[in-house]
N, C-alpha and C positions, 0 to 999 in steps of 0.2 A: 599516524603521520600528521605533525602540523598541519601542513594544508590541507588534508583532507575534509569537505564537508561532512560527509559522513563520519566521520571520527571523531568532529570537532560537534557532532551532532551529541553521538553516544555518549562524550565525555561530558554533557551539560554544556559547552559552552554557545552553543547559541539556542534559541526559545524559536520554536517553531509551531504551526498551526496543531489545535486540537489537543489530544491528551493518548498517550502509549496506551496502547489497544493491546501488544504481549512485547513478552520480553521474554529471553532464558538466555544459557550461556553460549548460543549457536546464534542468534534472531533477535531484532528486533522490530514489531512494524509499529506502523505510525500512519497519518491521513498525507498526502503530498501537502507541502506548503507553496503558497503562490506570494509570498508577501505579503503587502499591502492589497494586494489584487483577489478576487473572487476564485475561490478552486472547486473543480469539478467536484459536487462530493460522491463519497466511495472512492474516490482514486487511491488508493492505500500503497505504501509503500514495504517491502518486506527488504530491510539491510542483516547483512552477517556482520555480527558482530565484530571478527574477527575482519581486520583490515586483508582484501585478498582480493583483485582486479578482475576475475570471470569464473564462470561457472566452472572452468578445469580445475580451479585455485584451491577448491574446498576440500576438504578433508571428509571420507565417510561419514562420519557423525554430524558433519555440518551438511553435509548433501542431505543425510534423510532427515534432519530437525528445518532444511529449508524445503523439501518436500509435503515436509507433512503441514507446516502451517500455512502452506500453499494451498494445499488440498482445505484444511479448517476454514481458512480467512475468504477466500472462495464461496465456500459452503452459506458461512456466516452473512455475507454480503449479498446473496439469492435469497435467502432467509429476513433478513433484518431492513434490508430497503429494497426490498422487492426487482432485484433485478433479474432481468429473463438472460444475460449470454453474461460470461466473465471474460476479459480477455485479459494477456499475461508480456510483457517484456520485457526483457535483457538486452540490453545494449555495452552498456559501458565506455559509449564516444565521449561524453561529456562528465562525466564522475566513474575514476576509474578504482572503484569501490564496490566491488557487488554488490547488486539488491536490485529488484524485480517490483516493476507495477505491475497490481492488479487491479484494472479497471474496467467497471462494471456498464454494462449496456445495457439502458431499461427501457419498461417497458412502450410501446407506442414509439419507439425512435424509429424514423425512419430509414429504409433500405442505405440510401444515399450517406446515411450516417453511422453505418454500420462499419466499428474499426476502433483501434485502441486510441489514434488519434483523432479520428472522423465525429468521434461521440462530440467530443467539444465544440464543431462547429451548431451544430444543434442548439438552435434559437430555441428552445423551449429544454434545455440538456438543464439539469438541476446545478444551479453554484449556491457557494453560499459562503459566510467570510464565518470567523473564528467560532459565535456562536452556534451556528450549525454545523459546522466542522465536529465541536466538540461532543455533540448528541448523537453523531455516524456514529464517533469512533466508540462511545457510552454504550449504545444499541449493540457494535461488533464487539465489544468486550466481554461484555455481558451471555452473549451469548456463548462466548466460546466459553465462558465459565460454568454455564449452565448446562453448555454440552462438551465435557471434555474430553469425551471418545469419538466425537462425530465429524 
């Protein structure tokens, strides 16, 4: 779809934060982009390839290859920056595109900040702009290639 961000993502046309952490013909993840602005790191982003607006849209094959890099990218992100809780969303109000954050909750974050959105208010929550962006997504890629049954 023209308009779609995400499609307009996959197809190269616009440059976003960080560097493609996986790819296949189901999946693609990526770091969230905040623009110009500081982004949470770890907030990874997991899109289906295929343009399809919710979680009912998908096709077997595409359920279990968005599954399973859920469960990997997860893994990877406990693993590679040390985060103690993962949390996971689907919405689709604002990009009517599947694809799921996984954003990670670390360690020492306070009670009060405990939540897929709450991590952000967290005055000591780690950002970081493009450079550090690209070292998450280095670290998670790395690993899922190092472990790729895990």
């Amino acid at each position: 779809m023209e308009d779609c961000f995400i499609c307009n993502k996959h197809k190269g046309n616009l440059e976003t934060s960080g560097v493609m952490i996986f790819e296949d013909d189901f999946v693609y993840v990526g770091h969230i982009d905040n623009g110009e602005k500081p982004s949470y790191l770890g907030h990874i982003m997991i899109d289906l390839m295929r343009h399809a607006p919710s979680l009912g849209d998908m096709t077997m094959d595409e359920a279990k290859a968005f599954g399973v890099i859920m469960a990997r990218i997860s893994k990877a992100i406990k693993e590679t920056e040390n985060a103690e809780h993962i949390y996971s969303v689907v919405s689709g109000n604002s990009v009517p595109h599947l694809h799921m954050h996984i954003i990670p909750r670390y360690q020492n974050t306070p009670k009060e900040h405990w939540g897929p959105w709450e991590v952000y208010d967290w005055p000591e929550a780690p950002f970081g702009k493009n450079d550090e962006i690209v070292k998450v997504c280095e670290r998670i890629k790395n690993y899922l290639e190092e472990h790729p049954y895990e």
